[in-house]
N, C-alpha and C positions, 0 to 999 in steps of 0.2 A: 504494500500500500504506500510505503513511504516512497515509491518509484512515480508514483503518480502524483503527487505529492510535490517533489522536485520536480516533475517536469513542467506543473502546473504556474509555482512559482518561480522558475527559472525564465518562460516567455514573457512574463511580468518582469522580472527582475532584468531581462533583455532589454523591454521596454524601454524601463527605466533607465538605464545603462546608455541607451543611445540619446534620448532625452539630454543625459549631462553631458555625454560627449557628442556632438554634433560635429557632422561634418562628413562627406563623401563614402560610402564603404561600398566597395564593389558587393552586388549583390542583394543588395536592400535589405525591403523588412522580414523574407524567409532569413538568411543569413544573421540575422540580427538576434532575430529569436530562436534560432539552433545557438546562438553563439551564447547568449543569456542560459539556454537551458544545461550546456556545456558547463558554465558557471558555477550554474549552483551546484552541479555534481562535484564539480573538484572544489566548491565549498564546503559541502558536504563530506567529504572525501577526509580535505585539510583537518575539519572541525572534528571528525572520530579521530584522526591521529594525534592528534593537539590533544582531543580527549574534551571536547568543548559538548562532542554529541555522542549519546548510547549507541549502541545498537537498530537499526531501526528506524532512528530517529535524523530526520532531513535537515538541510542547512534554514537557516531562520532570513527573512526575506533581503535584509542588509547584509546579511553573507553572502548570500546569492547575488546581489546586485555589487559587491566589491569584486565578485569570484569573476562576475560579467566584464565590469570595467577590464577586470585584468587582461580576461582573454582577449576582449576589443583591439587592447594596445595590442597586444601580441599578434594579433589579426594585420591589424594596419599595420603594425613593422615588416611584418614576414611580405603582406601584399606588396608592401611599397619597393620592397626589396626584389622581387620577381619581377 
């Protein structure tokens, strides 16, 4: 359940994510919110090994939306770099 969970607030968290960072992304709004849902999972991911979340338990929507930003940049470096 918690898969669904994350991918729910990860297209949100995407959302949001492109909101603060505006600007050009090849791709658009499908890529956007793969990129968002990407996020939250390796928020989620971060936040068990950190030890921040149980078992079970998905990343909380401000993890998700930092986990977004990050992959963003990392998006637009690797793009701009190709």
């Amino acid at each position: 359940m918690w898969i669904i969970g994350t991918i729910i607030i990860g297209a949100l968290a995407g959302l949001v994510a492109k909101l603060l960072m505006p600007g050009r992304d090849p791709g658009g709004f499908i890529i956007t919110i793969l990129l968002g849902i990407a996020g939250a999972f390796v928020a989620t991911w971060l936040g068990r090994a950190i030890g921040w979340y149980g078992e079970g338990d998905a990343a909380g929507f401000i993890g998700a939306v930092v986990g977004s930003i990050i992959i963003l940049i990392v998006y637009r470096l690797v793009r701009r770099g190709a």
